[in-house]
N, C-alpha and C positions, 0 to 999 in steps of 0.2 A: 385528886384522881377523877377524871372524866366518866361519865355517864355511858353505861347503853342505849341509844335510842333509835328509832326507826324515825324515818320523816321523810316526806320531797314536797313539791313545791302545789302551791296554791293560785287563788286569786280572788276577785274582789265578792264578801261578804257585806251583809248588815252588821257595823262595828257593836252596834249599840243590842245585840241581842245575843244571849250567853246559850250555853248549852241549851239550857228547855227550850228555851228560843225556837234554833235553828234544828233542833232535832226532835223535839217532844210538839213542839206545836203545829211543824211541818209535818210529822209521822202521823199526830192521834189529834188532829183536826175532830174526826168523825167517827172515833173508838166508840166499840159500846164493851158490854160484858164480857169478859171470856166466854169463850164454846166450853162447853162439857167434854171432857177426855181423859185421858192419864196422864198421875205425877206422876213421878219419880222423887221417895220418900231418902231426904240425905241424912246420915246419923252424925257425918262430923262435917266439919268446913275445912276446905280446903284452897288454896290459890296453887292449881294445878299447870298452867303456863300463864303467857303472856294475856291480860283479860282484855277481852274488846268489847265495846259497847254496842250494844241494840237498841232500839225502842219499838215497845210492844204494842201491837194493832190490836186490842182486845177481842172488839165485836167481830172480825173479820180473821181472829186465827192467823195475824201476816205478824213480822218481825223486820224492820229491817237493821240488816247488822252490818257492823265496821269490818273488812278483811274477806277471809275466806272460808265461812262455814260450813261444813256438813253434815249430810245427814246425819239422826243419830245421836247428834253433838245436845247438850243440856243449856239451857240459859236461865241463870235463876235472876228472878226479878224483883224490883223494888218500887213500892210503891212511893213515888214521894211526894206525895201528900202526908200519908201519915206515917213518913219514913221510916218503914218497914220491909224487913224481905219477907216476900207475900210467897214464894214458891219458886218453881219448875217446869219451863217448857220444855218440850224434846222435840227438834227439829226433824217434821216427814219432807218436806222438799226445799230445795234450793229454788230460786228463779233471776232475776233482775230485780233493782232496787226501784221498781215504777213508785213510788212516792216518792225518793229524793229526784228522782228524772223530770216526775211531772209538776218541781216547784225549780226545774234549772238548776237545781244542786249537786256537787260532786265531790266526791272525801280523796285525798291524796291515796290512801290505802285499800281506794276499792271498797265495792259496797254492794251486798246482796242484799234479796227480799227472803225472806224464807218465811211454812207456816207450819206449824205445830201443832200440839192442844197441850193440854194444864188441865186438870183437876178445881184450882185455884177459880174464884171468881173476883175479881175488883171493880171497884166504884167505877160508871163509866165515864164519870168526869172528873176523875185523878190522871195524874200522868205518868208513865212506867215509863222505866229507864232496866233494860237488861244486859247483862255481862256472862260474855260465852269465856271459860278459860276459867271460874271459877264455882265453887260448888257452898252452896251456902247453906247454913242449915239455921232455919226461921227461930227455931227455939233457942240457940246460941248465938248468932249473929246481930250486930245492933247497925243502925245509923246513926252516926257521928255528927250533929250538928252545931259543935265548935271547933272541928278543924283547923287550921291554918295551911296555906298553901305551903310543899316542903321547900320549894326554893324559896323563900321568904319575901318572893316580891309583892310586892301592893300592888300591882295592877294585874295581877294573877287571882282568879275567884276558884275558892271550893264548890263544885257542884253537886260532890257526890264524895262523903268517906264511910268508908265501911269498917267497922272491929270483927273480921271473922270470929275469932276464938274467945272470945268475951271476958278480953283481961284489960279491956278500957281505951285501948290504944286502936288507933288507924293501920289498918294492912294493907288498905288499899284506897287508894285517895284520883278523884279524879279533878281536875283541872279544865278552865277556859282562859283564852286573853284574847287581845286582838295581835295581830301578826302579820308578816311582810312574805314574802312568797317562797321565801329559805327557812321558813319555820323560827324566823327569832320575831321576839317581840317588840313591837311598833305600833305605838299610840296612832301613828295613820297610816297601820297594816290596812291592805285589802282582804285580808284571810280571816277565818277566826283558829286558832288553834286546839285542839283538844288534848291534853299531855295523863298519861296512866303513868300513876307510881305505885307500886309494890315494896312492900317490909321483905329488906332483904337485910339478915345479920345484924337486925336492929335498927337497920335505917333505910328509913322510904328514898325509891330511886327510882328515877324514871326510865319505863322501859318501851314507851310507845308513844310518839306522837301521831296524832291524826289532824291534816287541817284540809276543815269545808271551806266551799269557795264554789262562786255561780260559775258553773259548766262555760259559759260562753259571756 
């Protein structure tokens, strides 16, 4: 039985640099501390739609996220250094993704900048990685650092899996590869791919693909 997925088309990346890479090192170059603001305190965890990725501009209160976020909307985020969900930002405005623009970079799925605040303070030379679409709650939620990719290919890397509900298992698993401009995978892709799966009825299934690729 075939997959839900979203995806279109790319072009040529750095093969050789995986998610933190191309999104955490391009984003929080110049992060510092969180700003001081308000959480928003979660009592269960939930994977409430499709989750898209951000990374969080600390010192500077920016976000840029995968898709089409709005105001309002929550991002809870992970520290991954010391792979942890550290909190909650609430998005006050949307704009343009000026850091992926201003490194030549473009996501098949569209990409905004948005800023926030958070309560939360993190190290400012860690790297956050945030997901809009899902509601984490710090005291139940873990990071998963023996995952396996759920299509089982070897040249697929876990970048990121999450146990919401704190029963040991992955809910949510994110994905890198290198890739060809139709989103399959290609040891001499020009793209890199980014692939989201979700535990759906027991079994992780992917329901998003995103692939970076230099604008021009």
């Amino acid at each position: 039985m075939s997959e839900p997925v979203r995806r279109s088309g790319g072009r040529r990346t750095d093969r050789r640099v995986g998610l933190a890479g191309l999104l955490l090192a391009a984003a929080l170059g110049s992060a510092g501390a969180a700003p001081p603001g308000r959480v928003v305190r979660v009592e269960r965890a939930a994977i409430l739609s499709v989750p898209r990725v951000c990374v969080l501009l600390g010192g500077r209160g920016q976000s840029t996220c995968f898709g089409q976020p709005t105001v309002g909307e929550r991002i809870a985020f992970i520290d991954m250094v010391d792979r942890t969900v550290r909190g909650e930002l609430v998005i006050e405005s949307v704009g343009p993704p000026t850091e992926l623009e201003s490194l030549g970079l473009c996501v098949s799925s569209g990409a905004h900048g948005v800023r926030g605040t958070s309560a939360a303070r993190l190290d400012e030379s860690h790297q956050v990685v945030g997901l809009r679409g899902a509601r984490l709650n710090p005291r139940i939620s873990r990071v998963l650092t023996d995952a396996l990719p759920p299509s089982g290919r070897g040249e697929e890397s876990v970048e990121l899996a999450i146990d919401s509900d704190g029963n040991g298992r992955a809910d949510l698993v994110l994905t890198q590869y290198s890739c060809d401009a139709t989103g399959a995978m290609s040891a001499s892709g020009e793209s890199r791919c980014l692939d989201t799966y979700v535990e759906q009825r027991g079994t992780l299934r992917r329901v998003q693909q995103d692939i970076l690729r230099n604008c021009h």
